[in-house]
C-alpha positions in Angstrom: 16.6 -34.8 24.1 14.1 -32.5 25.7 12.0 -30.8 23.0 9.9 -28.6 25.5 6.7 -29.3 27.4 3.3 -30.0 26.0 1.0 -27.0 27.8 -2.8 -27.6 28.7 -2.9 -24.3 26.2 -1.3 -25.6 23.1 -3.4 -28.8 23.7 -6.5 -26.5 23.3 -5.1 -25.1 20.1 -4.3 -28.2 18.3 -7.7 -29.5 19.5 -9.6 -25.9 18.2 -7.8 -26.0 15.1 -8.3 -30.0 14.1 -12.3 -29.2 14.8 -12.0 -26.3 12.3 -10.8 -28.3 9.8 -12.7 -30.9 10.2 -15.9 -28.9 10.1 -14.8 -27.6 6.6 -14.2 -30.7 5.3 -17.0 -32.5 6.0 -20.0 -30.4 6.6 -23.0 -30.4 7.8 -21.4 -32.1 10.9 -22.1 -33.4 14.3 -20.6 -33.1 17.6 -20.8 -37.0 17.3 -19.5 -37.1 14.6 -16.5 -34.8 15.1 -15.4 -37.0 18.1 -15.8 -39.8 15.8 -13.7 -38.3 13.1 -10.7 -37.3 15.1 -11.4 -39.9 18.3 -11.6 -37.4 21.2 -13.8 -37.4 23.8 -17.5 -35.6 23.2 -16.3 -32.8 26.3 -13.1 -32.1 24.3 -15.2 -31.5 21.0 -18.0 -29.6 23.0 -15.9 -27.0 23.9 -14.0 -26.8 20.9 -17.4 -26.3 19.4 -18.8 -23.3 21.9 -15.2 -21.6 21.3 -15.5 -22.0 17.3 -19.1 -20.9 17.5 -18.3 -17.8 19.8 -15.4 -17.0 17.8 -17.8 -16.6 14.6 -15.9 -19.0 12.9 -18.9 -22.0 12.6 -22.4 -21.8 12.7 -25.4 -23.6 13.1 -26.6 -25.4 9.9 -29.8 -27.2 8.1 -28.9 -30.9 8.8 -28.6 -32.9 5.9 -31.8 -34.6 3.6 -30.9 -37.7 4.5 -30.1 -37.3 8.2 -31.2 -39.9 10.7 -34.9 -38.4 12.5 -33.3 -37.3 16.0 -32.9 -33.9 16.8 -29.0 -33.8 16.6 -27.3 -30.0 15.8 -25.5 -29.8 12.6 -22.1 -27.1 12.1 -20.8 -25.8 8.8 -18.2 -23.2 8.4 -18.9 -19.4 8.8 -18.0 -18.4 4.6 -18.5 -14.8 5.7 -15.8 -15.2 9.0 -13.2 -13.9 6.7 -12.4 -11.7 3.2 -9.6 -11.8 1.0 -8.4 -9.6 -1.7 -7.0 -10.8 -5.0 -5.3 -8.3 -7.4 -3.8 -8.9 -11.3 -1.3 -6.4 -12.2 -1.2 -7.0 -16.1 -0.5 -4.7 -18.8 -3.7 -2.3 -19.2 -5.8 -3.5 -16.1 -5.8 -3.8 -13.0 -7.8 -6.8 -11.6 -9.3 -7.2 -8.2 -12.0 -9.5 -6.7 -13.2 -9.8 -3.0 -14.0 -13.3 -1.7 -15.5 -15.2 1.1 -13.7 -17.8 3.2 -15.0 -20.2 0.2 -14.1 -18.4 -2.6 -17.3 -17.4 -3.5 -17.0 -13.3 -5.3 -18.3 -10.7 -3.1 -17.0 -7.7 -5.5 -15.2 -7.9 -8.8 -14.1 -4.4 -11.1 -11.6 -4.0 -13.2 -9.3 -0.5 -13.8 -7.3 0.5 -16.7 -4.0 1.0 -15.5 -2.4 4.5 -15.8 1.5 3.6 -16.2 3.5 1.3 -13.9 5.4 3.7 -12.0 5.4 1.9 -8.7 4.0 5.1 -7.1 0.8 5.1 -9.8 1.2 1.4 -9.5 0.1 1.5 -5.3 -2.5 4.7 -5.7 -4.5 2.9 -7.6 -4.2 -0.4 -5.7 -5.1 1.4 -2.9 -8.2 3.1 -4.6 -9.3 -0.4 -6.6 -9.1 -1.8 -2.3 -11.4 1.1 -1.3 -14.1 0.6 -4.1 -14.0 -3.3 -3.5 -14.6 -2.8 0.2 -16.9 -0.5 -0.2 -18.5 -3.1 -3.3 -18.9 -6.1 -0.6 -19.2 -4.9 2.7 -16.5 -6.4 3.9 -12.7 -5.7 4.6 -9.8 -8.1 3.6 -7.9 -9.8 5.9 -5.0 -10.2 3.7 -4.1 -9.2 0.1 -3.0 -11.4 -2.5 -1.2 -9.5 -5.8 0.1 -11.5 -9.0 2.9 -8.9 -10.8 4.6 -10.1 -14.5 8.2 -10.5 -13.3 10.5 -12.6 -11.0 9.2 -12.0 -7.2 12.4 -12.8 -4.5 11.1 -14.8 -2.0 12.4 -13.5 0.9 12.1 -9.7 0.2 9.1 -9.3 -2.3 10.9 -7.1 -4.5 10.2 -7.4 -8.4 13.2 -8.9 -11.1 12.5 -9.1 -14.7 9.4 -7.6 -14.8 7.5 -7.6 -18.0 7.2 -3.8 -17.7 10.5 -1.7 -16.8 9.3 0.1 -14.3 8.3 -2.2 -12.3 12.3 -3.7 -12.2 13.4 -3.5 -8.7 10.2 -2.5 -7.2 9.6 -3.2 -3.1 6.5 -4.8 -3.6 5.6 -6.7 -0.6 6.9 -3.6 1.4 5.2 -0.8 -0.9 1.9 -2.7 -1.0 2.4 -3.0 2.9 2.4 0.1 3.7 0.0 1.8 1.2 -2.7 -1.0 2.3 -2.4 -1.3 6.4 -2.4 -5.3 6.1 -0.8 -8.5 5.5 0.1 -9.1 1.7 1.5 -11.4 -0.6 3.3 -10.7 -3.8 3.4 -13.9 -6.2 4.2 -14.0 -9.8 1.2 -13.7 -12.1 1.9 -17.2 -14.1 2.4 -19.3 -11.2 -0.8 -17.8 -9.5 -2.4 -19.0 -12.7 -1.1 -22.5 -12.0 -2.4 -22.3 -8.4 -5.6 -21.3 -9.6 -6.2 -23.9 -12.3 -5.1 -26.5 -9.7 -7.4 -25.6 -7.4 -10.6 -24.8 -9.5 -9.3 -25.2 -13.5 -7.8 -27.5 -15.7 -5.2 -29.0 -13.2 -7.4 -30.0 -10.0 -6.4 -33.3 -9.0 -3.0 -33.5 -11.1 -0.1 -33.6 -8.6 2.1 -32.4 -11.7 1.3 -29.9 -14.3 2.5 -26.8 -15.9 0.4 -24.1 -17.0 2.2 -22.4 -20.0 1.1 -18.5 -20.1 1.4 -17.5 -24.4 1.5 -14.1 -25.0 4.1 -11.6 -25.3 6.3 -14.3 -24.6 5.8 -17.8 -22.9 5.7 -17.8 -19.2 5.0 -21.5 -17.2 3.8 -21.9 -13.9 4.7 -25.4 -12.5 3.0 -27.2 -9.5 5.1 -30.2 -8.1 3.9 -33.1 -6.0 0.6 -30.6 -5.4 3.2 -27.7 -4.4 3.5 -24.7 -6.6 7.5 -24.8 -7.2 8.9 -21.2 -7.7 12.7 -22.3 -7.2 15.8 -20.9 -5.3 15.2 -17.2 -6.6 11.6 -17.8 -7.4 12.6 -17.8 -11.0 11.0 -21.2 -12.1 9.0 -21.5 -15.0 11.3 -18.5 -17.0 11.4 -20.2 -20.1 11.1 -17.7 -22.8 13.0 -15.0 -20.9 15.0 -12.7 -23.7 16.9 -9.6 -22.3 15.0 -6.3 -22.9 15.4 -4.1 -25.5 15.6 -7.8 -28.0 12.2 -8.9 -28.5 8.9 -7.3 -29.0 6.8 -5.8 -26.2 3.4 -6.5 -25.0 1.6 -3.5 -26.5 3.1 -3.5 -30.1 1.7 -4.9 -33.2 3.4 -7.9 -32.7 2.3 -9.4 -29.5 3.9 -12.6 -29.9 7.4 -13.9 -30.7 5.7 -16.2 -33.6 3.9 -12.4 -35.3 7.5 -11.2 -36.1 7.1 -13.1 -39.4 3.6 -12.7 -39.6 4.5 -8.7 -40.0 7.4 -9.0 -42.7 5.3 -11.4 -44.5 1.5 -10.9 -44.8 -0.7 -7.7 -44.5 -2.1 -9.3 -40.9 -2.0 -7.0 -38.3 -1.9 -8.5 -35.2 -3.0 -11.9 -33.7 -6.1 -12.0 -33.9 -6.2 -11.4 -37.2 -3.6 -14.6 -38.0 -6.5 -16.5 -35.4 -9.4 -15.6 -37.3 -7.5 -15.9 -40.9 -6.9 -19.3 -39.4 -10.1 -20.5 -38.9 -11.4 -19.1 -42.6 -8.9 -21.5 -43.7 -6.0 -19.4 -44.9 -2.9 -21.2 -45.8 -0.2 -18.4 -44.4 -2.4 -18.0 -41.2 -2.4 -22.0 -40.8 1.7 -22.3 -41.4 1.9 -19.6 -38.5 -0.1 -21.0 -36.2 1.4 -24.1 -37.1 4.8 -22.9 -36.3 3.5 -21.6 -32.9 2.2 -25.2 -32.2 5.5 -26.3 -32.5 6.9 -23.7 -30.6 4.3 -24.7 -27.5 5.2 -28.2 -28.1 9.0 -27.5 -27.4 8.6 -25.7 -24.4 6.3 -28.5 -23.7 9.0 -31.0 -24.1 11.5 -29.5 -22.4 9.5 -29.2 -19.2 8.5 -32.9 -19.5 12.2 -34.0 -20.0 13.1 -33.1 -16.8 9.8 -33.0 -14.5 7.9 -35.9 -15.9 4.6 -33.4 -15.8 1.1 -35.4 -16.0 -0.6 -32.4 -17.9 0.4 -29.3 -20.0 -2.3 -26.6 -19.5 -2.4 -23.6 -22.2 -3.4 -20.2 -21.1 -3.0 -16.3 -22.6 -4.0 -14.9 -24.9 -2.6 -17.1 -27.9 -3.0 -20.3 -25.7 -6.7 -20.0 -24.9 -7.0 -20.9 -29.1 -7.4 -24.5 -27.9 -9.4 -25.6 -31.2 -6.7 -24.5 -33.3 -3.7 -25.0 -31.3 -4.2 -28.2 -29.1 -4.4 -30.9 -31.4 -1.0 -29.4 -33.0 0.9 -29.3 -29.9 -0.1 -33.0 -28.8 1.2 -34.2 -32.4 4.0 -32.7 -31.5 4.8 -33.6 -28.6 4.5 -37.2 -29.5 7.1 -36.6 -31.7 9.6 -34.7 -28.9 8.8 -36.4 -26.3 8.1 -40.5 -25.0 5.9 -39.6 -22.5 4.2 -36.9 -23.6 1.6 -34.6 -20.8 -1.9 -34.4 -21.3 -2.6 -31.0 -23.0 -5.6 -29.0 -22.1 -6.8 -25.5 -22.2 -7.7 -23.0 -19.4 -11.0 -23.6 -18.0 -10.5 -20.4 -16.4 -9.7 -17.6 -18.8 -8.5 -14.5 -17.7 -9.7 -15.6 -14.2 -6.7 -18.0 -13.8 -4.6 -15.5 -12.2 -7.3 -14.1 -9.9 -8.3 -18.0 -9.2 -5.1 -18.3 -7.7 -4.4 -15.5 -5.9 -7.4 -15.7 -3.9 -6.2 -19.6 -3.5 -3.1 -18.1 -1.9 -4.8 -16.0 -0.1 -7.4 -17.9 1.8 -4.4 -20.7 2.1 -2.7 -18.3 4.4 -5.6 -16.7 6.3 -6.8 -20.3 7.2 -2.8 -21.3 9.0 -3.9 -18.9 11.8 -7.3 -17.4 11.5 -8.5 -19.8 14.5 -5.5 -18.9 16.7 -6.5 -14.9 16.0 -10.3 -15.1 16.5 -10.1 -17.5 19.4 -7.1 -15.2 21.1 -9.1 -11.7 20.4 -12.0 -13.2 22.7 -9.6 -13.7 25.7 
């Protein structure tokens, strides 16, 4: 069956695009060593080179320390060819970071967050973009935003969100238009899960979960090395409770666990049961016990049915690794035959930032050659 003829033109493209890559992955590199790598002829690789070079995207680098004594030319990639923009809608603040084509920070502030009207919600996302470009210099190619709520897939609008006003809002399209670019809209847990897979607890585990434990407990699961969001992007729900029938973020009780913490002790919120906890005191221990346990069966239940290598905690109750991880793997030994690995954030509040700016450089890279080679033509 014909399947449509092979052009001189895409030939070039495939070629352009396999030297990128191969340049990231393995400089400081060689022409020699390029038509090595991916067995084309030195002419093929030569011009690939020049087109790279004149597109801005690779540059001329120091050759390695231990690099044989002729005078070959060494290429890395251009870092600074590219900017994206990573934003973290949560509950006071507003989170945004600039970064190179390597994920190195260019700009970084943070802004409390005056409501969540979807109208306040895209001034000041458009005012946070203006003081971040203006911070590093550079503008964004594309924008990456993590929101507390079930994102569709196809239209970018917001389900479930944590706060109400946010329910039903046209993210992707809003954020679109307020911003003049290319945008993304991903739920906040399971950028968390992309960004400890790429630069936190998870990086090199083909199956995790990271389990957000907060207001409630949120998981972001990565599959086969594939974040997995589901049919209506609603994986990883697992403590959802209709509104209006569990305690919200900004009450005394941020946690499902501090509703008996607040009809039975004088504590007032959780980091008081934390720090109670650590002196040693016996009500504070039960709680946090009874979290554990909590953790540990959300734990299970993912494990039942994915198999996961790894559980990694997060929020701002899971981030208590040295009272809470040693609890949850005894329990899950108990719930479970083969119970996950259990670790705690190495990135903090960072994780969902990580991995939006992991999304975000993962779709600037599908076409960035095609676009800087094409706007020289």
């Amino acid at each position: 069956m014909a399947t449509g003829a092979v052009t001189g033109a895409l030939v070039r493209e495939l070629n352009l695009h396999a030297v990128y890559r191969a340049v990231r992955q393995t400089h400081p590199v060689t022409r020699a060593d390029l038509a090595r790598q991916l067995r084309t002829s030195k002419p093929t690789i030569g011009r690939a080179v020049e087109a790279l070079l004149a597109a801005g995207l690779i540059e001329e680098v120091a050759a390695p320390e231990d690099a044989a004594g002729y005078s070959a030319v060494y290429f890395g990639p251009r870092a600074g060819a590219a900017a994206v923009l990573a934003l973290d809608l949560g509950t006071r603040y507003l989170r945004g970071m600039v970064t190179d084509l390597d994920g190195a920070e260019l700009a970084r502030i943070d802004v409390l967050v005056d409501g969540h009207r979807p109208a306040r919600v895209l001034a000041a996302v458009a005012g946070l973009r203006d003081q971040l470009v203006a911070a590093a210099g550079v503008t964004p190619e594309l924008v990456t935003m993590g929101i507390a709520g079930v994102i569709e897939p196809r239209t970018g609008v917001v389900y479930s969100a944590n706060q109400q006003d946010l329910d039903g809002f046209a993210a992707a399209a809003g954020l679109r238009a307020a911003l003049g670019c290319p945008v993304l809209v991903e739920n906040d847990i399971n950028l968390a899960a992309v960004g400890e897979g790429w630069r936190g607890a998870g990086a090199g585990v083909r199956d995790f979960a990271f389990l957000h434990i907060g207001s409630g407990v949120g998981a972001g699961l990565v599959l086969g090395g594939e974040l997995h969001r589901g049919r209506n992007g609603a994986a990883g729900e697992i403590d959802f409770v209709p509104e209006g029938q569990r305690f919200q973020p900004d009450s005394p009780a941020a946690d499902a666990f501090l509703a008996q913490v607040w009809q039975r002790s004088d504590f007032v919120n959780c980091e008081d049961v934390l720090a109670a906890a650590r002196a040693g005191d016996r009500r504070a221990l039960d709680l946090v016990a009874w979290e554990a346990d909590r953790i540990a069966e959300h734990a299970a239940r993912l494990t039942s049915v994915v198999d996961l290598g790894l559980i990694v905690l997060g929020g701002g109750i899971g981030l208590n690794g040295d009272l809470l991880a040693e609890p949850v793997r005894a329990a899950l030994s108990w719930l479970t035959a083969y119970p996950p690995e259990i670790e705690i954030s190495r990135l903090g509040e960072a994780a969902i930032l990580t991995g939006a700016v992991a999304t975000g450089l993962r779709s600037v890279l599908t076409d960035l050659v095609t676009r800087r080679v094409a706007a020289l033509e």
